[in-house]
Predicted model as a PDB file, atoms N, CA, C, CB and O in Angstrom, pLDDT in the B-factor column:
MODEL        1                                                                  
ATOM      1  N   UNK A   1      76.830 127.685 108.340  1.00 82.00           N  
ATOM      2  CA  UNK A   1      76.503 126.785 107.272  1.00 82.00           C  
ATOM      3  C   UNK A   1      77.739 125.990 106.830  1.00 82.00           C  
ATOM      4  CB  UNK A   1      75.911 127.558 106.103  1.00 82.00           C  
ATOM      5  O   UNK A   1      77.560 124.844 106.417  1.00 82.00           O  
ATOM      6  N   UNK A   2      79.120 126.558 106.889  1.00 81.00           N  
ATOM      7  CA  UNK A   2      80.254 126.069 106.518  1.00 81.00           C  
ATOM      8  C   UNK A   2      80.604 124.642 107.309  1.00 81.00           C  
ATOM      9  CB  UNK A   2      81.244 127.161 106.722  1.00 81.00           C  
ATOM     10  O   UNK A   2      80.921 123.546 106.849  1.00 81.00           O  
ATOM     11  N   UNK A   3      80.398 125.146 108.845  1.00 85.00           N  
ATOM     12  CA  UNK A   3      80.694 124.154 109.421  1.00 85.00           C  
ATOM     13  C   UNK A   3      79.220 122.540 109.601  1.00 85.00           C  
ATOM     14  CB  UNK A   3      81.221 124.989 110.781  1.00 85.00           C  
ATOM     15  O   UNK A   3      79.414 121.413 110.057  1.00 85.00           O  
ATOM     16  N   UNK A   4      78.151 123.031 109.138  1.00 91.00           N  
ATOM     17  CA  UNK A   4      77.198 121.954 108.880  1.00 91.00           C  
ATOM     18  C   UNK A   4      77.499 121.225 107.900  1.00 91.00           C  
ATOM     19  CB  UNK A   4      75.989 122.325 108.671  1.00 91.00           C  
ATOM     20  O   UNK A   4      76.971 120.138 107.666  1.00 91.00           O  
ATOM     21  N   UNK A   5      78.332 121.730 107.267  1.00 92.00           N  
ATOM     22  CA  UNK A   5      78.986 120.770 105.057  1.00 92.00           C  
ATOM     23  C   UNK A   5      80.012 120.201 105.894  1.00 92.00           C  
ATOM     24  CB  UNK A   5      80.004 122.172 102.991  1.00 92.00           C  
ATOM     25  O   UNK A   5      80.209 118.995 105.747  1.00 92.00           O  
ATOM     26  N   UNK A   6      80.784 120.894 106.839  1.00 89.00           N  
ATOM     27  CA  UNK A   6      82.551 119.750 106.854  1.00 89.00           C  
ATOM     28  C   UNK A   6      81.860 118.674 107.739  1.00 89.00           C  
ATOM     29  CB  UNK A   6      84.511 120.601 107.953  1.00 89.00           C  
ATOM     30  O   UNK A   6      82.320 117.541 107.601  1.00 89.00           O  
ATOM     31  N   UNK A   7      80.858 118.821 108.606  1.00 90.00           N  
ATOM     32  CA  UNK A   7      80.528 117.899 110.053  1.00 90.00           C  
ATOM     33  C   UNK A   7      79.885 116.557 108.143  1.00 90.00           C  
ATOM     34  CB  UNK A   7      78.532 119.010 111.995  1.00 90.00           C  
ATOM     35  O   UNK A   7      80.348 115.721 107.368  1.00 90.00           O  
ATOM     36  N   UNK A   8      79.057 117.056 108.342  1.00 91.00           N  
ATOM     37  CA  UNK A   8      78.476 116.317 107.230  1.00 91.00           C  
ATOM     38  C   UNK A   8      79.778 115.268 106.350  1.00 91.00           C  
ATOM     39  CB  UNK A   8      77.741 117.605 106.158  1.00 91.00           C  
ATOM     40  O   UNK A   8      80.005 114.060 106.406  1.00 91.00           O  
ATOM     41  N   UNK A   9      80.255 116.087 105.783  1.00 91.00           N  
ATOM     42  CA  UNK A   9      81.246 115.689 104.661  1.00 91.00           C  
ATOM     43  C   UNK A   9      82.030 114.704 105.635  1.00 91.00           C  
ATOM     44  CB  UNK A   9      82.254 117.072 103.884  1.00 91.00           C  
ATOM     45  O   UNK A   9      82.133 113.551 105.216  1.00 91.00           O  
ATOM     46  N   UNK A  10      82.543 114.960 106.753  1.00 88.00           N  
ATOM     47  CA  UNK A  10      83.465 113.865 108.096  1.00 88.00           C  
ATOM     48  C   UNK A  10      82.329 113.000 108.014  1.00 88.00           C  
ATOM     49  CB  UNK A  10      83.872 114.557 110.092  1.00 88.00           C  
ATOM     50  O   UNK A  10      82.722 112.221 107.145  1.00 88.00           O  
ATOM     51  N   UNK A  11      81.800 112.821 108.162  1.00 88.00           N  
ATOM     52  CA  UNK A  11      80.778 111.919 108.431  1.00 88.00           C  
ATOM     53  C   UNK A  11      80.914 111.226 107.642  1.00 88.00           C  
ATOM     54  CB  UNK A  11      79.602 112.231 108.526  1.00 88.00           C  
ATOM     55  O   UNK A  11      81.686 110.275 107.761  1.00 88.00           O  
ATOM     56  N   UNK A  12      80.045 111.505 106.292  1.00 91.00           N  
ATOM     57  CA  UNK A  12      80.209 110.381 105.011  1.00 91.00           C  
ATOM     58  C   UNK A  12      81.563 109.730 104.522  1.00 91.00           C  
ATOM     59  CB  UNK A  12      79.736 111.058 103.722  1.00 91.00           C  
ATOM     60  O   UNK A  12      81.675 108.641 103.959  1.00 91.00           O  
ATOM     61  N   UNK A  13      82.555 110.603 104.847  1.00 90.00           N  
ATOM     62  CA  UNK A  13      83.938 110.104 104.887  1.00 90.00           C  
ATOM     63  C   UNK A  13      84.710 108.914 105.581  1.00 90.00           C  
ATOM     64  CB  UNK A  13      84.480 111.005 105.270  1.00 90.00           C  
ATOM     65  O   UNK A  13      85.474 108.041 105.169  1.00 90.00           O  
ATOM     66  N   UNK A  14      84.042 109.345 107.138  1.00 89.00           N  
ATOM     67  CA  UNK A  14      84.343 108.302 108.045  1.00 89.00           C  
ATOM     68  C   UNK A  14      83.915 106.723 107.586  1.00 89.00           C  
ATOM     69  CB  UNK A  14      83.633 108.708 109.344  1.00 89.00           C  
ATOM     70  O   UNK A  14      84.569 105.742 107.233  1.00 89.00           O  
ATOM     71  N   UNK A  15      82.251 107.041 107.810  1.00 91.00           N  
ATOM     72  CA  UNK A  15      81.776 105.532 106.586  1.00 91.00           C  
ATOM     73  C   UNK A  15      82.560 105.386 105.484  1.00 91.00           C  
ATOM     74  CB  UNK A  15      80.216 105.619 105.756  1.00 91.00           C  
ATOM     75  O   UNK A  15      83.372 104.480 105.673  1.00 91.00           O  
ATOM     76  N   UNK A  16      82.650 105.829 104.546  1.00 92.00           N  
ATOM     77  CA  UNK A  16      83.744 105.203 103.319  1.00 92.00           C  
ATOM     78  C   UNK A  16      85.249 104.475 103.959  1.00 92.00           C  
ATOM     79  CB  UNK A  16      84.306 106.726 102.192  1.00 92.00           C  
ATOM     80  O   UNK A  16      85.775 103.409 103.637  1.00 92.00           O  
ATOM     81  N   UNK A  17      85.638 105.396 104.871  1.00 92.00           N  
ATOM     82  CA  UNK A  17      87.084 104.859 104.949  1.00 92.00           C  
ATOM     83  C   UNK A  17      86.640 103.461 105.985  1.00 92.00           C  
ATOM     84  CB  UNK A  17      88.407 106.202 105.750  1.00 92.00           C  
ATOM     85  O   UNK A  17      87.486 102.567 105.954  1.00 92.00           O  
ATOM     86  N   UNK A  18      85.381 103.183 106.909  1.00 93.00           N  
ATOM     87  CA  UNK A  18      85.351 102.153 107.599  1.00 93.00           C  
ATOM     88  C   UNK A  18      85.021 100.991 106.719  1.00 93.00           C  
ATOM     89  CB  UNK A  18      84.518 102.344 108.645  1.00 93.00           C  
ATOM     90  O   UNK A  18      85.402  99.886 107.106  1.00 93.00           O  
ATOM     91  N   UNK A  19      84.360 101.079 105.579  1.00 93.00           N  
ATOM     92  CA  UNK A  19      84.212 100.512 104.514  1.00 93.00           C  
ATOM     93  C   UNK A  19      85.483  99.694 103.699  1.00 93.00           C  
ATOM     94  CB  UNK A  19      83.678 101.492 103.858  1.00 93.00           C  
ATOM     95  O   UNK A  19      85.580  98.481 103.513  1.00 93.00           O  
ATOM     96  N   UNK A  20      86.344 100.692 103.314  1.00 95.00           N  
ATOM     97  CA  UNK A  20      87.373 100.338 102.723  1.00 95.00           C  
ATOM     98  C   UNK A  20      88.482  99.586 104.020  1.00 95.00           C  
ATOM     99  CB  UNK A  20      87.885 101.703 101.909  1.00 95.00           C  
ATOM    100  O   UNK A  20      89.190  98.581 103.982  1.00 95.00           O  
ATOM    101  N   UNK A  21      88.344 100.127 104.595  1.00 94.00           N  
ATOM    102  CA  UNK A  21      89.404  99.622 105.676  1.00 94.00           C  
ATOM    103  C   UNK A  21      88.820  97.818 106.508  1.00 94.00           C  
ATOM    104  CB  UNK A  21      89.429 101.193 107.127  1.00 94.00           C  
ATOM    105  O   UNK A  21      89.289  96.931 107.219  1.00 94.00           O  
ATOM    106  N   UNK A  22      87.676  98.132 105.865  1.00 94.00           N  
ATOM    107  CA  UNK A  22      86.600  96.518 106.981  1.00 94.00           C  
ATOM    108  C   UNK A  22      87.327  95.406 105.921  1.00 94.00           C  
ATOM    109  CB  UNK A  22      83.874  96.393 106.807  1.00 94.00           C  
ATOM    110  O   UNK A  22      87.850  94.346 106.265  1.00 94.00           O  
ATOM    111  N   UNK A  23      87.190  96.084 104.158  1.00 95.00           N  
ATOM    112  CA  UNK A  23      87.342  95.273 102.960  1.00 95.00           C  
ATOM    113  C   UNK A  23      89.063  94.997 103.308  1.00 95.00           C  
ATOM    114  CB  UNK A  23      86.855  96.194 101.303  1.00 95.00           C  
ATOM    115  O   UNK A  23      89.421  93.871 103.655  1.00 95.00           O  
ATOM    116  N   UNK A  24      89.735  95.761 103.220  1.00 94.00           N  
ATOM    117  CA  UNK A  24      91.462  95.637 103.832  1.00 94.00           C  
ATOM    118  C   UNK A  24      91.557  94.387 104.862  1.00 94.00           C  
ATOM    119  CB  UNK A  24      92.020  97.246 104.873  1.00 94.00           C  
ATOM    120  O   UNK A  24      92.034  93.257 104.761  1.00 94.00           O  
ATOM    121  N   UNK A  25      90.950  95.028 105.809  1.00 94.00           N  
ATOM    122  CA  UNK A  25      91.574  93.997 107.433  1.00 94.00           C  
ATOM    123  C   UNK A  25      90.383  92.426 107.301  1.00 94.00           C  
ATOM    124  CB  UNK A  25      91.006  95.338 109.714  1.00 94.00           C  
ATOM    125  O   UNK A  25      90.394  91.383 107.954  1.00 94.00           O  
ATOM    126  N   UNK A  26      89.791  92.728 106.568  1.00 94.00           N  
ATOM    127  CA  UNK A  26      88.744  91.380 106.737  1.00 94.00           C  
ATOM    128  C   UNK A  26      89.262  90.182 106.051  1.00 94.00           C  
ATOM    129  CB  UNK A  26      87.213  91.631 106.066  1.00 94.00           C  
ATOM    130  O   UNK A  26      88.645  89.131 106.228  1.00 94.00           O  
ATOM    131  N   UNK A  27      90.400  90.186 105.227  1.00 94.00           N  
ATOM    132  CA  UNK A  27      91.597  88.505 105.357  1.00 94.00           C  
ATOM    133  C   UNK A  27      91.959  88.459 106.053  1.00 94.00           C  
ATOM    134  CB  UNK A  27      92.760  88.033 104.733  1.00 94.00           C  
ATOM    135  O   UNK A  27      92.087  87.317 106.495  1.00 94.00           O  
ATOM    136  N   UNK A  28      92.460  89.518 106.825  1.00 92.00           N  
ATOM    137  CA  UNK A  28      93.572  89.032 108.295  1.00 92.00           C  
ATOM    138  C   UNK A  28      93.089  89.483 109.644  1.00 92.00           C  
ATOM    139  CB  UNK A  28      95.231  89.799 108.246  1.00 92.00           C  
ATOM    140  O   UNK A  28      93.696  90.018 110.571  1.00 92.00           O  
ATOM    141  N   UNK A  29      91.521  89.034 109.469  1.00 92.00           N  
ATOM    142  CA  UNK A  29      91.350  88.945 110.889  1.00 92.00           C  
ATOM    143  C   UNK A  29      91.883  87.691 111.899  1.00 92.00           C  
ATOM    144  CB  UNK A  29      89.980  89.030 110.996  1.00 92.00           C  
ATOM    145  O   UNK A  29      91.885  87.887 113.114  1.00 92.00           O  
ATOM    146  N   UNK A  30      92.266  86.594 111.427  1.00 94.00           N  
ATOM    147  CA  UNK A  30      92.794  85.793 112.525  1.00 94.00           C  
ATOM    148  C   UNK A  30      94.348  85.812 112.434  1.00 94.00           C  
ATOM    149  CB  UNK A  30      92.225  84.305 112.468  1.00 94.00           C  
ATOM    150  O   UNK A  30      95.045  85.214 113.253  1.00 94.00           O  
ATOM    151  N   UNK A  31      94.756  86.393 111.595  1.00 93.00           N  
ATOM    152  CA  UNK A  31      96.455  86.578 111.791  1.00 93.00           C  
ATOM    153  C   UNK A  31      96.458  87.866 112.501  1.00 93.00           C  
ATOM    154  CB  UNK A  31      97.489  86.689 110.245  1.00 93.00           C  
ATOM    155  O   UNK A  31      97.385  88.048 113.291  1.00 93.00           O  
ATOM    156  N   UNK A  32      95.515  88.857 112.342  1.00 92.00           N  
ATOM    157  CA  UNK A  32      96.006  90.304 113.040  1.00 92.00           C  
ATOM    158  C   UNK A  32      95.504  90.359 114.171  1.00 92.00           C  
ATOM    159  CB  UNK A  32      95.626  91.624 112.386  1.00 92.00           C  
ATOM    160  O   UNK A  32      96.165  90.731 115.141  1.00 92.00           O  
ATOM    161  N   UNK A  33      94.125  89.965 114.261  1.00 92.00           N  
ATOM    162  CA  UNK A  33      93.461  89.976 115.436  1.00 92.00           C  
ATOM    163  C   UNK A  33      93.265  88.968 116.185  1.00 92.00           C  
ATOM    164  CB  UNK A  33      92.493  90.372 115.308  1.00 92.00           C  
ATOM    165  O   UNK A  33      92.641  89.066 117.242  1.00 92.00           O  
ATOM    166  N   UNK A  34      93.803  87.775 115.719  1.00 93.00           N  
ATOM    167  CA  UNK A  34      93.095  86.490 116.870  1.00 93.00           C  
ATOM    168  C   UNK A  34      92.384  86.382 116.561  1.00 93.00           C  
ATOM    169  CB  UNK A  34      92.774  86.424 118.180  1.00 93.00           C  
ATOM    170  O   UNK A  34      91.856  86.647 117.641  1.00 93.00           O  
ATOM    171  N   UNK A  35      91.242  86.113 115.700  1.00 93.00           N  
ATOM    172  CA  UNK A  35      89.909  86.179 115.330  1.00 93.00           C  
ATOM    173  C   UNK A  35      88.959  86.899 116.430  1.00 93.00           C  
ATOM    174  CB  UNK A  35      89.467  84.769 115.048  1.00 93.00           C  
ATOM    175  O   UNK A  35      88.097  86.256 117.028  1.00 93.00           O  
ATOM    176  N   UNK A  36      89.120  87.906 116.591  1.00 94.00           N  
ATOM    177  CA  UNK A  36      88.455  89.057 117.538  1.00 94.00           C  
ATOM    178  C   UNK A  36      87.664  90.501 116.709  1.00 94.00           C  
ATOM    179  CB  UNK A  36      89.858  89.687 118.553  1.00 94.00           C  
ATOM    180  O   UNK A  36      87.961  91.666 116.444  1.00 94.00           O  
ATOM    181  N   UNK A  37      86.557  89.607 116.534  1.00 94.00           N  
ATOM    182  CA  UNK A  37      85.979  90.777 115.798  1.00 94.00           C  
ATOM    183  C   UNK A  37      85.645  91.602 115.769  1.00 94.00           C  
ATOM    184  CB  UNK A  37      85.496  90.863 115.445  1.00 94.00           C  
ATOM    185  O   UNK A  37      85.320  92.171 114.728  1.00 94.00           O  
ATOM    186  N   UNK A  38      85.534  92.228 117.276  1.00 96.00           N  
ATOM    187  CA  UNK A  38      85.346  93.298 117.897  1.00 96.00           C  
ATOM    188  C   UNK A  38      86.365  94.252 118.176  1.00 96.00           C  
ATOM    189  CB  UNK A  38      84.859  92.991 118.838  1.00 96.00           C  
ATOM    190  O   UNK A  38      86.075  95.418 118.443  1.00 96.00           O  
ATOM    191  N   UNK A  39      87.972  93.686 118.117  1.00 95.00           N  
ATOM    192  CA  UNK A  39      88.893  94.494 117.915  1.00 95.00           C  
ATOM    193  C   UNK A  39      89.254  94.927 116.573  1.00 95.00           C  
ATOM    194  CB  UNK A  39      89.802  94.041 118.463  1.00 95.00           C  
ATOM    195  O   UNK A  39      89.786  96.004 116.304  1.00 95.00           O  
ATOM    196  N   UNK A  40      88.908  93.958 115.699  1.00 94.00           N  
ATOM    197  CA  UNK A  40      89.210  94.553 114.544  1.00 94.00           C  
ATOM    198  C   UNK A  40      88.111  95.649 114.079  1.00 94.00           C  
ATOM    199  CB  UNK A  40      89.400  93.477 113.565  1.00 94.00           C  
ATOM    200  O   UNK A  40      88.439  96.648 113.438  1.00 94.00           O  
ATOM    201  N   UNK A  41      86.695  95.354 114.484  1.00 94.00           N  
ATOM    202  CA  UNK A  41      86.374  97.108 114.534  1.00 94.00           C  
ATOM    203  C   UNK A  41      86.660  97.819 115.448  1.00 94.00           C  
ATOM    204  CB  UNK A  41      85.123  97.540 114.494  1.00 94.00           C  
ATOM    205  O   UNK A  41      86.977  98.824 114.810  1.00 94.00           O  
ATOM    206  N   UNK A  42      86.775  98.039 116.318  1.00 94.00           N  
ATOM    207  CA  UNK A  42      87.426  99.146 116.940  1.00 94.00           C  
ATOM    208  C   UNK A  42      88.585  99.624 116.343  1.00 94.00           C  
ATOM    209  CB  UNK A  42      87.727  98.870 118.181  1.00 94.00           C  
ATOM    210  O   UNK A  42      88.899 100.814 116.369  1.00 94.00           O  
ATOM    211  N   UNK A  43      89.250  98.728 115.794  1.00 94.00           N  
ATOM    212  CA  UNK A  43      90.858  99.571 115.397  1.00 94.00           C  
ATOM    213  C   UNK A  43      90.222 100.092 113.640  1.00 94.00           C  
ATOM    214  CB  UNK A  43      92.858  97.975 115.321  1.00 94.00           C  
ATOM    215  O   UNK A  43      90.994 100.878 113.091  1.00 94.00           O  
ATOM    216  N   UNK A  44      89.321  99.828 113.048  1.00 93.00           N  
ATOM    217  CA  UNK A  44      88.588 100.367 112.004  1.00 93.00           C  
ATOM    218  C   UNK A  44      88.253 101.019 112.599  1.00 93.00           C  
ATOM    219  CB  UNK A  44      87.770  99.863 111.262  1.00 93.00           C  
ATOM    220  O   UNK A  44      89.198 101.684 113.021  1.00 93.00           O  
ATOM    221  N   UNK A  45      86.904 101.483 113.182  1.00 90.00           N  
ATOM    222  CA  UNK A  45      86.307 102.838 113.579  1.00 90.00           C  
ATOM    223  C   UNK A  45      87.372 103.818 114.120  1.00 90.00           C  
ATOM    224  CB  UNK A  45      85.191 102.642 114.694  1.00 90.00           C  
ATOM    225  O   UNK A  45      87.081 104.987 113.868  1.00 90.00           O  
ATOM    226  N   UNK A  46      88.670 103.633 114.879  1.00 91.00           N  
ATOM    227  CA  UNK A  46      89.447 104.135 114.898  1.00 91.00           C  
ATOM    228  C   UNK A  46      90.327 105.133 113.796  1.00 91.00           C  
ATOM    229  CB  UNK A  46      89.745 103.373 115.309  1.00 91.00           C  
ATOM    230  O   UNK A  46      90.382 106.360 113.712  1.00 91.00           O  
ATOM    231  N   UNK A  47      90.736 104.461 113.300  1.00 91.00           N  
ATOM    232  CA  UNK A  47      91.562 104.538 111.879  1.00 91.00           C  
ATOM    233  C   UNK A  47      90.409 105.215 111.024  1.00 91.00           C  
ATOM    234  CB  UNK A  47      92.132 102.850 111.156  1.00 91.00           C  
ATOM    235  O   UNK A  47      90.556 106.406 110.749  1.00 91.00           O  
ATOM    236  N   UNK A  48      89.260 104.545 110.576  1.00 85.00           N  
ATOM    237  CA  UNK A  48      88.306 105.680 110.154  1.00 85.00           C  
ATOM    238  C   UNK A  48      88.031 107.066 110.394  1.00 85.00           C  
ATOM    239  CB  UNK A  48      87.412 105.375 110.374  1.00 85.00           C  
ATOM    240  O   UNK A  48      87.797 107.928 109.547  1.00 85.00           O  
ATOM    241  N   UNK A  49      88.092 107.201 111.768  1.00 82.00           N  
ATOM    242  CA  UNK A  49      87.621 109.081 112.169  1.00 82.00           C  
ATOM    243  C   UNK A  49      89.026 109.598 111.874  1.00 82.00           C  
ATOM    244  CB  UNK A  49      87.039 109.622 114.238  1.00 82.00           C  
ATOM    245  O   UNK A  49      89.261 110.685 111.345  1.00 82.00           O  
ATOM    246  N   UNK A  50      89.815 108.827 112.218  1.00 86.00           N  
ATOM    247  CA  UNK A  50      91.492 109.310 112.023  1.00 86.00           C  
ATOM    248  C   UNK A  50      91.376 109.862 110.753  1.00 86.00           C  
ATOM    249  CB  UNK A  50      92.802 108.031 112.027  1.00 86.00           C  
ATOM    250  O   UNK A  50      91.483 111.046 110.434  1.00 86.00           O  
ATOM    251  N   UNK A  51      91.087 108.642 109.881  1.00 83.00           N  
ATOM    252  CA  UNK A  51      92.066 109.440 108.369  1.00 83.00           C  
ATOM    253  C   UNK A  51      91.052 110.585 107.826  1.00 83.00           C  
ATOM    254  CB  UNK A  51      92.413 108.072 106.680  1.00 83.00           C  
ATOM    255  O   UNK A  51      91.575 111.510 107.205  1.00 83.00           O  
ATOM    256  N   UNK A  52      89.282 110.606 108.056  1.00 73.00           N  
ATOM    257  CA  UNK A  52      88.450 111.366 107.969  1.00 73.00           C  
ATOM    258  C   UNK A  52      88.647 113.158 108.549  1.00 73.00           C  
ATOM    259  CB  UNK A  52      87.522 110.558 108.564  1.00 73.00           C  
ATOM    260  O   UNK A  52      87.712 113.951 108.434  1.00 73.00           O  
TER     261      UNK A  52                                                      
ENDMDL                                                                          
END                                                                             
């Protein structure tokens, strides 16, 4: 049961931080990324499970 709350809890976590992190990198998608919007999520969904 312990480990069904942390899988869970990573989870909802991950969404928040891809959230906060989309709101962060979403001025500087054409200075950081080239206007490549598909890298700039990937390096979000990245960075999301990371800090989760």
């Amino acid at each position: 049961m312990i480990r069904s709350f942390a899988l869970t809890t990573s989870i909802v976590a991950s969404r928040l931080w891809a959230g906060v992190l989309l709101l962060i990198q979403l001025p500087r998608l054409n200075s950081a990324y080239g206007g490549n919007e598909q890298a700039m999520i990937e390096a979000i969904g990245a960075a999301g499970v990371w800090l989760s």
